[in-house]
C-alpha positions as CSV (number, residue, x, y, z in Angstrom):
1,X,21.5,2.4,16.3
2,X,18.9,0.9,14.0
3,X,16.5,4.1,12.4
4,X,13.4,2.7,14.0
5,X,14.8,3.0,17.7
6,X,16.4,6.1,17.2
7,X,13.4,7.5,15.4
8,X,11.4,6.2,18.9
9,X,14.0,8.4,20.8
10,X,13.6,11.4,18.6
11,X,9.6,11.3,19.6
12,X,10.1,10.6,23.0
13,X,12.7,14.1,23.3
14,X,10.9,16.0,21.0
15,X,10.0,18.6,23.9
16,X,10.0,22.3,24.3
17,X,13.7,23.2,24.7
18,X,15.9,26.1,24.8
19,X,18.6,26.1,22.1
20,X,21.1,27.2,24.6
21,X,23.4,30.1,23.2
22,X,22.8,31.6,26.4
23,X,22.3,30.3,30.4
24,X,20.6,31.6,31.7
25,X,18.2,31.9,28.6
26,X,16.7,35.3,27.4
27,X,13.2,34.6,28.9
28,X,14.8,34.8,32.2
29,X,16.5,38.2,31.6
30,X,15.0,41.6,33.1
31,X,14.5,45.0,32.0
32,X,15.1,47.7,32.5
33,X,18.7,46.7,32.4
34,X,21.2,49.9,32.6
35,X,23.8,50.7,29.9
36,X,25.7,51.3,33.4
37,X,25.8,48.0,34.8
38,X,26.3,46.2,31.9
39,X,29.4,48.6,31.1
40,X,31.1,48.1,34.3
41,X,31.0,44.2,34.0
42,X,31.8,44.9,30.4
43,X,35.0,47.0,31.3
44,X,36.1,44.5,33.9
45,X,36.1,41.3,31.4
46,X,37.6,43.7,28.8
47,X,40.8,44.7,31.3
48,X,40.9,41.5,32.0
49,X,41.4,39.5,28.5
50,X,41.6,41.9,25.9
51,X,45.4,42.0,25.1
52,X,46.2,38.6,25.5
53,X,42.5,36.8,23.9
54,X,41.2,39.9,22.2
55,X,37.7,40.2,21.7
56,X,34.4,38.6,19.6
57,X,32.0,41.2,17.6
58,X,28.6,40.8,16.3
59,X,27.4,43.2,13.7
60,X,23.6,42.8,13.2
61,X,22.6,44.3,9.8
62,X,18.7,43.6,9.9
63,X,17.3,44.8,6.7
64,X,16.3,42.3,3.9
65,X,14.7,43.1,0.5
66,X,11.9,40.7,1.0
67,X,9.9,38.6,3.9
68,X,11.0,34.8,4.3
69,X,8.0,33.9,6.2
70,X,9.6,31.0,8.2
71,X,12.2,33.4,9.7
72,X,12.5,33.9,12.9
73,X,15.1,36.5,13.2
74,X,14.8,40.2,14.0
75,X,14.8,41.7,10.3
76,X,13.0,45.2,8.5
77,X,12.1,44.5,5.2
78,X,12.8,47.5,2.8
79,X,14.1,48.0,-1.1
80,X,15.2,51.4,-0.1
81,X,18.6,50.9,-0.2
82,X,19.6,54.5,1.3
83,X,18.8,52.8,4.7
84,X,22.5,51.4,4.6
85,X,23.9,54.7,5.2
86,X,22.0,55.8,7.8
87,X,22.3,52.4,9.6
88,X,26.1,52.6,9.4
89,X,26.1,56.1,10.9
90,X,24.7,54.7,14.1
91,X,26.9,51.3,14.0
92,X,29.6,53.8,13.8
93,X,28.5,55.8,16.9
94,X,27.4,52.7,18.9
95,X,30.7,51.3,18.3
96,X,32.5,55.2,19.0
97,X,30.7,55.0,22.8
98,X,32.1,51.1,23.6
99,X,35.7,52.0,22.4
100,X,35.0,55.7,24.8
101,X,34.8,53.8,27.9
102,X,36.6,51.1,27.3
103,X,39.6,52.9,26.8
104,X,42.6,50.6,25.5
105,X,42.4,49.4,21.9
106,X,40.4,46.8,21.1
107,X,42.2,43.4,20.2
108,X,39.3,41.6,17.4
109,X,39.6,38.4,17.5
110,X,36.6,37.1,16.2
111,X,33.8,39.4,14.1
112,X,30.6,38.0,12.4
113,X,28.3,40.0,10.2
114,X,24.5,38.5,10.6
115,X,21.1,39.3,9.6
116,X,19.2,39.9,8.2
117,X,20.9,39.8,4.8
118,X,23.9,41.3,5.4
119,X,24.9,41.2,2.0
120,X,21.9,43.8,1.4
121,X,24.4,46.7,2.1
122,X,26.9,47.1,-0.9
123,X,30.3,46.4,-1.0
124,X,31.3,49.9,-0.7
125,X,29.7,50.1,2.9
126,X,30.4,46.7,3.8
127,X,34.0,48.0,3.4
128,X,33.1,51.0,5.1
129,X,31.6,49.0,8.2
130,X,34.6,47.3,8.2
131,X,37.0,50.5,8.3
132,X,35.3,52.0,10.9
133,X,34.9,48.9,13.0
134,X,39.1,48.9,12.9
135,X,39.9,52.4,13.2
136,X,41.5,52.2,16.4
137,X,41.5,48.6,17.1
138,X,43.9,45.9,15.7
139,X,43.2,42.2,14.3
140,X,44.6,39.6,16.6
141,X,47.1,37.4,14.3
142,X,44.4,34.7,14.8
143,X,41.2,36.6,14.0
144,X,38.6,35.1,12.1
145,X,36.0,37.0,10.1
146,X,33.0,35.6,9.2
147,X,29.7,36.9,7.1
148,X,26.0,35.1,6.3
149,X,25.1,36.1,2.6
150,X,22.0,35.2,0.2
151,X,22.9,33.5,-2.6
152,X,20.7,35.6,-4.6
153,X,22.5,38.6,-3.7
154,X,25.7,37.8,-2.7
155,X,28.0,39.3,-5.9
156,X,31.4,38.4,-6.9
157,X,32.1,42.4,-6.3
158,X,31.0,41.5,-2.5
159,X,32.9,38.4,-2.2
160,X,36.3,39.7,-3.6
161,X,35.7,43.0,-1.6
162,X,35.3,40.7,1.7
163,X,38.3,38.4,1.0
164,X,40.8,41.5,0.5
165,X,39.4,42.5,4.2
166,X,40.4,39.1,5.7
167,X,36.9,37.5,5.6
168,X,37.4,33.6,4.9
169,X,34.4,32.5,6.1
170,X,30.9,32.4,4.4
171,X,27.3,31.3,5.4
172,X,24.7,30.8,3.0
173,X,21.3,30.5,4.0
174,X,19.7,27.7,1.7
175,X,17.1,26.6,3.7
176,X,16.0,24.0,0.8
177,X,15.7,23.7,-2.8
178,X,12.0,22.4,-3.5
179,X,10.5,25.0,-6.0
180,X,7.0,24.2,-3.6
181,X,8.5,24.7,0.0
182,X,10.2,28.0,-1.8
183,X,7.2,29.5,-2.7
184,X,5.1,29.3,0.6
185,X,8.1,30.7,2.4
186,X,8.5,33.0,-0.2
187,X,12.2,32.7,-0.7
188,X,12.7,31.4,-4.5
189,X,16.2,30.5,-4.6
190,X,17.6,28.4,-7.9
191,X,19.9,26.2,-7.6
192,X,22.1,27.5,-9.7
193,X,22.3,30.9,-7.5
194,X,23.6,28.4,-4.9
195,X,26.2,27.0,-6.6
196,X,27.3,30.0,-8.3
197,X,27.4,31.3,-4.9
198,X,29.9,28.6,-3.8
199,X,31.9,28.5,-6.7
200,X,33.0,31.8,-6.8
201,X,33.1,31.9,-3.2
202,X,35.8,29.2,-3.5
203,X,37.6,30.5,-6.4
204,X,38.0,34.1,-4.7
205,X,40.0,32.3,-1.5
206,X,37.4,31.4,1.0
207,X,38.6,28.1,2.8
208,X,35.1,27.6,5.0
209,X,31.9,27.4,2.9
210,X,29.0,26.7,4.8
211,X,25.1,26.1,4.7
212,X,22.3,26.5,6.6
213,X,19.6,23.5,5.8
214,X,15.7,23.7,7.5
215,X,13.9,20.6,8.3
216,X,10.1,21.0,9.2
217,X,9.1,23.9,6.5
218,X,5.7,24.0,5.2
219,X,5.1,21.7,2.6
220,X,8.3,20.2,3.1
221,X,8.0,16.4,2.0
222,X,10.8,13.3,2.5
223,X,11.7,13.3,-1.1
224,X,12.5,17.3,-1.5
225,X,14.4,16.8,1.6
226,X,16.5,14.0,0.4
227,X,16.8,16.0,-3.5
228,X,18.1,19.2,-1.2
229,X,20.5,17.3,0.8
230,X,21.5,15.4,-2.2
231,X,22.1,18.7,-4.1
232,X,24.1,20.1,-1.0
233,X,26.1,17.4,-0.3
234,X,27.7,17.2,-4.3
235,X,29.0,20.6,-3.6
236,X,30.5,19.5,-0.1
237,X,30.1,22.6,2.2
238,X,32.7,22.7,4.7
239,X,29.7,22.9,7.5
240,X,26.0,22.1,7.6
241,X,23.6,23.4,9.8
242,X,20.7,21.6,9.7
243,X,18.0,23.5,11.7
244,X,14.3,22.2,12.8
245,X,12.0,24.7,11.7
246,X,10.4,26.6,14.8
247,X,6.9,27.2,14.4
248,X,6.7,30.4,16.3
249,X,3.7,32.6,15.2
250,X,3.3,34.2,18.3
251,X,6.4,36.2,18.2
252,X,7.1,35.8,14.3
253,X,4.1,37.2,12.6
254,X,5.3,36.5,8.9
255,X,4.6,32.3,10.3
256,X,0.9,33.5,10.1
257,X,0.9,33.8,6.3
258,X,0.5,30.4,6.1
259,X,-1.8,27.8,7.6
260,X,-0.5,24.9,10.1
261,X,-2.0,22.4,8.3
262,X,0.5,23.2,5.8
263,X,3.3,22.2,8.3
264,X,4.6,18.3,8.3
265,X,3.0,16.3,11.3
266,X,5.0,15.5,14.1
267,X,5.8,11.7,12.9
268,X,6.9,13.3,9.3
269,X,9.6,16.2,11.1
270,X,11.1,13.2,12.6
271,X,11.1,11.5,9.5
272,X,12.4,14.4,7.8
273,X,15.2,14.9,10.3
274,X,16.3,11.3,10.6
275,X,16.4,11.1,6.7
276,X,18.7,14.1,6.9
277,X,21.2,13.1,9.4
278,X,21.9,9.9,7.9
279,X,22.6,11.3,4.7
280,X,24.9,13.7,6.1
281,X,26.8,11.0,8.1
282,X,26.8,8.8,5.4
283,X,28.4,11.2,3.4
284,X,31.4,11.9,6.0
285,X,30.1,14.3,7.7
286,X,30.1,14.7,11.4
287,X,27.8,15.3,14.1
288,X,29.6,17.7,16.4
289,X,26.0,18.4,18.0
290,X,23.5,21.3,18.6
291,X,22.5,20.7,14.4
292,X,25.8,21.5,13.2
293,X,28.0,19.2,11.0
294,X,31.6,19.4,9.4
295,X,33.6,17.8,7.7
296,X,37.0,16.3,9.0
297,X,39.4,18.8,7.9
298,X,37.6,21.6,9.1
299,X,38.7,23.5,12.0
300,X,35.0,23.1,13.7
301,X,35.3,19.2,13.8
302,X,39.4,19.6,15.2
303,X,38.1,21.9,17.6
304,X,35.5,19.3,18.7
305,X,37.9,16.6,18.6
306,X,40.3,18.5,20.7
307,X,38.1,19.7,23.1
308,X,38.5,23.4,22.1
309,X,35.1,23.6,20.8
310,X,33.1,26.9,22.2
311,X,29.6,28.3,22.0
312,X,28.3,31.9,22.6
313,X,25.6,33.9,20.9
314,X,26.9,33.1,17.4
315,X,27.1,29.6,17.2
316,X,29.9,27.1,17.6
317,X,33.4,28.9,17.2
318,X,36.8,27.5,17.3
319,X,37.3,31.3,19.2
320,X,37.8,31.5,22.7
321,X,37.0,35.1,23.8
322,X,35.6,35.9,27.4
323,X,34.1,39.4,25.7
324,X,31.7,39.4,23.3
325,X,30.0,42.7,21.8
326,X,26.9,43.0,20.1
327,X,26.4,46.3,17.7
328,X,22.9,47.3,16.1
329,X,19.8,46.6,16.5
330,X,18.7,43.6,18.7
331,X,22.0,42.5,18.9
332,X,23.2,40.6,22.5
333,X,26.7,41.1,24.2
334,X,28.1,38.8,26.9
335,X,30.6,39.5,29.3
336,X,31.0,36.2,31.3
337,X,29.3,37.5,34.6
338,X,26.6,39.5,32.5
339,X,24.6,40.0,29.7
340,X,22.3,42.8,27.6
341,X,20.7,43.1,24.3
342,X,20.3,45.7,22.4
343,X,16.7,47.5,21.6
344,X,14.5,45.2,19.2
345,X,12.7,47.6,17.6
346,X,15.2,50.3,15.0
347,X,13.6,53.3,16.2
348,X,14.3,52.7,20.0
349,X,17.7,51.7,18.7
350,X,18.2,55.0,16.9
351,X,16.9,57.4,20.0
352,X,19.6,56.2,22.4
353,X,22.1,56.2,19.6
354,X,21.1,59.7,18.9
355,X,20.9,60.9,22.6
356,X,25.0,59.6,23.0
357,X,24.0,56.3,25.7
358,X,24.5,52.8,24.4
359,X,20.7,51.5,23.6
360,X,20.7,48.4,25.7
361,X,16.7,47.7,26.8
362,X,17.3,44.1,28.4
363,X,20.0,42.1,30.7
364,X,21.1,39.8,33.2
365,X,23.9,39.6,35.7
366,X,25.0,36.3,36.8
367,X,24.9,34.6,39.9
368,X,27.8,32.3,41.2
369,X,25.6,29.6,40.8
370,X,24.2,30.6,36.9
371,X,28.0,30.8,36.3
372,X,29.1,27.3,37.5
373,X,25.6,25.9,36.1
374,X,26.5,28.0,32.6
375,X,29.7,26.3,32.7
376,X,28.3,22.8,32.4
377,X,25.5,23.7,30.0
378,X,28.8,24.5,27.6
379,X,30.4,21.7,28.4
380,X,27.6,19.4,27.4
381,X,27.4,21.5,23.8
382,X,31.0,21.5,23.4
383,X,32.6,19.1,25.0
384,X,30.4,15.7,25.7
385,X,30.7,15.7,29.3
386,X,30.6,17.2,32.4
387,X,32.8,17.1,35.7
388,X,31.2,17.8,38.5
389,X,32.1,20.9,41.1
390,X,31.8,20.8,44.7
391,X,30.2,24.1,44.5
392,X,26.3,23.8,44.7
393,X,26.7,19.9,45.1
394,X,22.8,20.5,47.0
395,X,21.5,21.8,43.5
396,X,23.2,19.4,41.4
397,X,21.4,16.5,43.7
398,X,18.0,18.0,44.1
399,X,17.2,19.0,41.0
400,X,20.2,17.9,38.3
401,X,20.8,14.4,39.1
402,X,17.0,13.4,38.7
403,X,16.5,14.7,35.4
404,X,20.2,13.5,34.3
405,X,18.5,10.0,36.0
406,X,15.9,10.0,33.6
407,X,18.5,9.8,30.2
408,X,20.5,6.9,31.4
409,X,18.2,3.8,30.2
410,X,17.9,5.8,26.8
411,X,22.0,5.5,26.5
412,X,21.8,9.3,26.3
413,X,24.5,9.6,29.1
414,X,27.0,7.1,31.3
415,X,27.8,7.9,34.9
416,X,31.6,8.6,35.1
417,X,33.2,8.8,38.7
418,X,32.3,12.7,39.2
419,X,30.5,13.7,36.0
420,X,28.4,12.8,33.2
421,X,29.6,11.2,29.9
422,X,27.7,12.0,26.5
423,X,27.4,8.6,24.3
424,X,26.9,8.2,20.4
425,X,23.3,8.1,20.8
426,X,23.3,11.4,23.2
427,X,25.2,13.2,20.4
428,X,22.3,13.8,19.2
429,X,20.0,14.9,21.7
430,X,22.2,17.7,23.5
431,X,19.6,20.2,24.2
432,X,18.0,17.7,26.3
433,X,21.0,17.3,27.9
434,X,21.6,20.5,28.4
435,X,18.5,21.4,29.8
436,X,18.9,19.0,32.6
437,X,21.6,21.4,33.9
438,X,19.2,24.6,33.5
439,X,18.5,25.5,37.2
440,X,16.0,27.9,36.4
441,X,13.9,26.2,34.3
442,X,14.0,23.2,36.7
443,X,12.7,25.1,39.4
444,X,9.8,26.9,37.7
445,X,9.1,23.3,35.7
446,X,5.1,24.3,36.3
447,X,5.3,28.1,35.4
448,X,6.5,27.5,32.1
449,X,4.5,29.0,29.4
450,X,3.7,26.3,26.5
451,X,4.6,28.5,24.0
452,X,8.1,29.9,25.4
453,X,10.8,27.5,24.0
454,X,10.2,25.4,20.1
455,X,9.9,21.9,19.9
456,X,14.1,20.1,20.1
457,X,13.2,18.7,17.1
């Protein structure tokens, strides 16, 4: 497609739309949601898939030594490091009540440490975290462990300490490298932190290096853009996530440090995010969807390839688990027929800790319908197409099949004989896909707040 049509298709989907790591999405949960409910579906999906799948964790470890004003993530900013040990007292605990009720071992097969800035807590206590997390519980034989770091921060002590604990798998948040967009985001990050970063990273043993790129950033311009994803492509991360920045200032307070006029228009982002995409196809990466490039020996792109390809709360995985449990501080947990989240704010977090009950605040429990309507929503992210059920064929037609309708003279989708087909050009456009197949949203099309969900691009 020539870059003037598909930049026409970019403005034309730019729309408020739900990333999708969850269906239904976290607007649409309730609260109060009971630590009892959610561990009774929890127990059942563990009974059910622990020993032969095992099971995914996600450690949130919020704190970070200063405020990147774009962020959106839950985060307590703080140079007093003597946090870390009191944090990992109630991780422990937290962690003490799930393996309490749920009674056999634990099997890990997948565990992610996020942020924050993880790497904020030393290596010691990262290895403490880690010895705790496994004291009764084993690694599955395929386990994969995974952490985000800071360049900045992130020390050879930390990488050689997570390497001897099986960690092969490394995020780093670059965002991008113009000295100008650092500033008014307030995260100055050299270059050369980066690819010291990498480097060691790759010298240590890590065989999956990966980036997170932002498109959209305050006094972002084409040029920085193309200098960053020149810069990032010559040291040839295994992955790429290129993000659109999401201007949320109404739940992310550190957005209102700067002013909106500071912001690229809407005809520059898309310029911005075309530029960036080309460059990172051109350069052999590819576009496995949702913002996330690989390259083609790594296990994300087989996994898409093959069809394996999965997506829960963090991210594409090449891990198929049906239980995933969140620990710390805003942290979400999925059991397949249920969700629940964690308290947002640390000292809600610490009271239930402290009082022995598991300090979930928010949840959902799936209907047979949000679980067969989940299920294509995945298979659109993961998989490029959809067959259809006979199960709620009256939903699919009422409210589905109009919207899918609408995406067929854009060559965003082909009709197959009882499903939907993804093309080339719908590759790119998946959470508008996706959101054809999100009942809820559908149905309350004229209740939506504006401000709920960020632009798709």
């Amino acid at each position: 497609m020539k870059s003037h049509g598909f930049a026409a298709l970019v403005a034309r989907y730019n729309q408020p739309v739900p990333r999708y790591t969850s269906y239904p999405t976290v607007p649409y949960w309730y609260e109060p949601f009971t630590a009892a409910t959610w561990m009774q579906r929890c127990r059942e999906t563990f009974a059910a898939s622990n020993r032969h799948e095992g099971i995914s964790l996600y450690i949130h470890l919020p704190f970070c030594e200063s405020l990147c004003t774009y962020c959106g993530c839950n985060k307590k900013i703080t140079t007093n490091h003597s946090v870390e040990d009191v944090y990992l007292q109630a991780l422990e605990k937290e962690w003490r009540l799930y393996q309490h009720q749920l009674g056999d071992a634990p099997v890990i097969r997948e565990l992610h440490l996020g942020g924050g800035t993880p790497t904020f807590f030393s290596p010691e206590n990262l290895q403490r975290l880690m010895q705790f997390l496994l004291q009764g519980a084993t690694l599955h034989a395929d386990a994969e462990l995974s952490i985000e770091g800071h360049p900045n921060n992130t020390t050879t002590e930390h990488l050689s300490m997570l390497y001897a604990l099986g960690f092969r798998r490394i995020s780093y948040g670059v965002q991008d490298l113009d000295e100008t967009v650092q500033r008014i985001i307030n995260r100055i990050q050299p270059l050369e932190n980066v690819v010291r970063a990498t480097t060691e990273a790759r010298r240590i043993g890590f065989t999956s290096v990966n980036f997170d790129l932002v498109y959209g950033l305050p006094k972002q311009h084409l040029a920085g853009l193309q200098h960053t994803v020149e810069e990032v492509i010559a040291l040839r991360p295994d992955r790429i996530a290129f993000y659109s920045y999401a201007h949320v200032p109404w739940t992310s307070r550190g957005q209102r440090l700067y002013n909106e006029q500071d912001l690229p228009t809407a005809d520059e982002k898309m310029a911005l995010y075309v530029a960036g995409r080309e460059m990172l196809t051109a350069a052999g990466y590819a576009d496995i969807g949702m913002d996330h490039y690989a390259l083609p020996h790594d296990p994300l792109y087989k996994a898409w390839q093959d069809g394996t390809l999965h997506r829960n709360f963090m991210g594409y995985t090449t891990q198929q688990t049906s239980l995933l449990i969140g620990l710390g501080v805003s942290s979400i947990s999925d059991a397949g027929h249920a969700f629940a989240q964690n308290h947002k704010q640390l000292g809600d977090y610490y009271a239930s800790i402290e009082k022995g009950e598991l300090p979930i605040f928010k949840g959902y429990e799936l209907s047979e319908e949000d679980v067969l309507f989940r299920k294509y929503i995945l298979d659109v992210c993961c998989k490029g197409k959809v067959e259809f059920d006979t199960a709620f064929s009256d939903v699919l037609e009422e409210h589905c099949k109009p919207a899918l309708q609408a995406l067929l003279a854009d060559d965003l989708i082909e009709w197959q004989l009882n499903g939907i087909a993804i093309t080339a050009t719908g590759r790119n456009f998946i959470r508008n896909i996706a959101r054809c197949f999100d009942v809820h949203l559908l149905r309350q099309q004229a209740d939506i707040p504006a401000k709920r969900f960020s632009q798709a691009v």
